[in-house]
N, C-alpha and C positions, 0 to 999 in steps of 0.2 A: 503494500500500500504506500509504505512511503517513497518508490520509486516514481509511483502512481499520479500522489500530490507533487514531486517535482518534473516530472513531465508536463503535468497541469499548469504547474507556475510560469514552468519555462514557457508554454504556449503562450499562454497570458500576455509573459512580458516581451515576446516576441509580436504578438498584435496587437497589445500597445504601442510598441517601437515604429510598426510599420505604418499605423493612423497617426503617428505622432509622424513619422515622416511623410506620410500624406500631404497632413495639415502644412508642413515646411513645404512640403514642395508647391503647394496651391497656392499660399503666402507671396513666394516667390515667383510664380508664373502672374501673380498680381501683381508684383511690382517691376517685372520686366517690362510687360502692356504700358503701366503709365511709363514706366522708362523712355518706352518708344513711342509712347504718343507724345511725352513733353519734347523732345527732342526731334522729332518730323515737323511738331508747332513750332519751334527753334528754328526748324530748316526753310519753311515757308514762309515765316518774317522774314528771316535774312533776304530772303528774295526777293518779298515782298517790296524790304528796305532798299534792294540793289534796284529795283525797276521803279522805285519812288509810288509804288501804290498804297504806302502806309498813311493812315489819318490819323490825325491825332482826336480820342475821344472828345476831348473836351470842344472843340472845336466843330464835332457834328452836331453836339448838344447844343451851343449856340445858335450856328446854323436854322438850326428845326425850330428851335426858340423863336430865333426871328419871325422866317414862315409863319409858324402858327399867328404867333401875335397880330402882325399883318393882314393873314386871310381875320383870323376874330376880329382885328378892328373893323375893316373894310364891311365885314357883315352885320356887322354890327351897327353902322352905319349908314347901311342899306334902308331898312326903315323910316329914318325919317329923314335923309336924304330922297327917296322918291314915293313918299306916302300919297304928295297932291298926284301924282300923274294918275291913281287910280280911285282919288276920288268921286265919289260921286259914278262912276261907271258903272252901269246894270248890265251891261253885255259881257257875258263873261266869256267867250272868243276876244273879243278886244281887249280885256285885262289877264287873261291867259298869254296873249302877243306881249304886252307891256312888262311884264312880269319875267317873260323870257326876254326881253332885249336888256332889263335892269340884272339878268341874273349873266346873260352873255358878257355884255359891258363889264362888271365885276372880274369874272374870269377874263376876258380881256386884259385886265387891269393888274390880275397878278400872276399873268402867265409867264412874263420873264423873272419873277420875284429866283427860283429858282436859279438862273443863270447867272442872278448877280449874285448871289451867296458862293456859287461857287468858285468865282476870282477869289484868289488871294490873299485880295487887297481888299476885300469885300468889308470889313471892320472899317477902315478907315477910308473907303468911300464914306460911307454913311455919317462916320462923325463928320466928313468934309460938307457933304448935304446939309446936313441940320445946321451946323455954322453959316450956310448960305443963307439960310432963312432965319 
């Protein structure tokens, strides 16, 4: 019998050892993945950097700041900027037309807003603007 319980134990601590190197090896096949994902991410900045298609975050965040602000003011504006042209109108074909020429004109209005954001110089255009005025 006591041959019996040390063959038992030896079992034991032999498929402990082998879950226990299991778990090591699973451990490690996780941290080879991120290994090679941070380091492929490493590989496509650098190129990104070498082709100049890096942006800097803070600078899309303004960007989109701007835009939004603009379209919100503009629409916001819309209202009582063109409330007489549909007063008093009962024909609702002709304040359906009116309605879409005030919403065309608007986008009209911030269709290049995009283009200018993305020079440059797009900051200090703007501050040069508002000093104009």
């Amino acid at each position: 019998m006591k041959t019996t319980d040390a063959n038992d134990r030896y079992k034991e601590a032999v498929a402990g050892a082998m879950e226990e190197k299991a778990g090591l090896n699973a451990a490690l096949i996780i941290e080879r993945t991120r290994d090679v994902k941070v380091k492929r991410m490493q590989g496509e900045l650098l190129l990104a950097k070498a082709r100049e298609e890096v942006i800097v975050k803070d600078l899309v965040e303004k960007q989109a700041a701007y835009l939004l602000v603009a379209l919100r003011q503009r629409l916001l504006s819309m209202a009582s900027a063109n409330s007489r042209k549909i007063l008093g109108i009962t024909d609702v074909k002709q304040a359906n037309r009116i309605l879409r020429e005030i919403a065309l004109g608007i986008l009209n209005e911030i269709k290049d807003l995009p283009q200018k954001v993305v020079d440059p110089k797009w900051l200090e255009d703007l501050d040069a603007e508002d000093k104009e005025k």
